[in-house]
C-alpha positions as CSV (number, residue, x, y, z in Angstrom):
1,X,6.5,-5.7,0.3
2,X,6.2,-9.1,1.8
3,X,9.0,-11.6,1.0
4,X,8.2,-15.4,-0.4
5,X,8.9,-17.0,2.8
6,X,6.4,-14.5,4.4
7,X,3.0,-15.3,2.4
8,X,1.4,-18.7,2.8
9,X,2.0,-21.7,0.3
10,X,-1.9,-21.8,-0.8
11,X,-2.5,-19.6,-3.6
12,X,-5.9,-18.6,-2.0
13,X,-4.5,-17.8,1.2
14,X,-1.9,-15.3,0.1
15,X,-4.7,-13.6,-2.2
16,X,-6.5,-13.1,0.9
17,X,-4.0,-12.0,3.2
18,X,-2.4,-9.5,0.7
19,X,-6.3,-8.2,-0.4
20,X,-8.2,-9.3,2.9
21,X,-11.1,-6.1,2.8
22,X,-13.6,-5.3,0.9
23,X,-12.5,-2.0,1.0
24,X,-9.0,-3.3,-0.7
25,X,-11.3,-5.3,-3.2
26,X,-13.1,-2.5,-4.1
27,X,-10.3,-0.2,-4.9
28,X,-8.9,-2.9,-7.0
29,X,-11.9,-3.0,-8.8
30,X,-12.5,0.5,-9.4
31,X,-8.8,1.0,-10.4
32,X,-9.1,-1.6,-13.1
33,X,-11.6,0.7,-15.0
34,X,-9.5,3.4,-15.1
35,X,-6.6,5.4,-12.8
36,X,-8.4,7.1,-10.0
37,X,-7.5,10.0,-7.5
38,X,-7.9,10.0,-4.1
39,X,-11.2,11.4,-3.9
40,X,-12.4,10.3,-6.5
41,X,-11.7,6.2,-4.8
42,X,-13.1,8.6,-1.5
43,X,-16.5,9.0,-3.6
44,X,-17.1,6.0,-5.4
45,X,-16.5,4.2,-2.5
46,X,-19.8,5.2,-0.1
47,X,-19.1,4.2,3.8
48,X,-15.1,4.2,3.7
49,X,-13.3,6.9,5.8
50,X,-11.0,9.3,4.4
51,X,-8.4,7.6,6.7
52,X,-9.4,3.9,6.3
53,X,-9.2,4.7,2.4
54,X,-5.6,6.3,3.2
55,X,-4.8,3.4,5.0
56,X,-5.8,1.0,2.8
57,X,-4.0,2.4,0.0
58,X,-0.3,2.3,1.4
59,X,-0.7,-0.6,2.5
60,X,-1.4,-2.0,-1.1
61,X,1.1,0.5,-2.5
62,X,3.9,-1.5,0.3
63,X,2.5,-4.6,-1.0
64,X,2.9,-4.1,-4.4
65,X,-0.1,-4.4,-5.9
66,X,-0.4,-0.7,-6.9
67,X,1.3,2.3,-7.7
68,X,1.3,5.6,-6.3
69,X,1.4,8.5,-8.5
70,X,2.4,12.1,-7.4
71,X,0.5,14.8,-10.1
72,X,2.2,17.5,-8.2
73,X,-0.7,19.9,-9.2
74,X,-0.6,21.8,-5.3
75,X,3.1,23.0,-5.1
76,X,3.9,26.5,-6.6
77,X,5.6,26.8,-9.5
């Protein structure tokens, strides 16, 4: 996560340079609706890669502005 001192002092600015993709701002959208696993963000989200979706969700997760949540449902019991 970035610290204060880190993010610029315009509101606007630090908006867009924690969001700064559309592919961020789309996830934030659909994630607003409702919690969403990974493929289903994959499929609502035609053109992103499987990676670039990867991607772009640590680095929110690092920022902050989501949460990741481990269902455990492929280990053995």
């Amino acid at each position: 996560m970035k610290k204060k001192h880190e993010l610029p002092e315009c509101p606007d600015a630090t908006t867009f340079s924690l969001i700064g993709s559309k592919w961020k701002l789309f996830n934030i959208r659909n994630r607003l609706v409702k919690p969403y696993r990974f493929n289903e963000l994959l499929n609502s989200l035609e053109g992103i890669s499987h990676k670039f979706l990867a991607d772009s969700l640590k680095s929110m997760e690092k920022d902050g502005i989501i949460e990741h949540i481990d269902f455990k449902e492929n280990q053995k019991v």
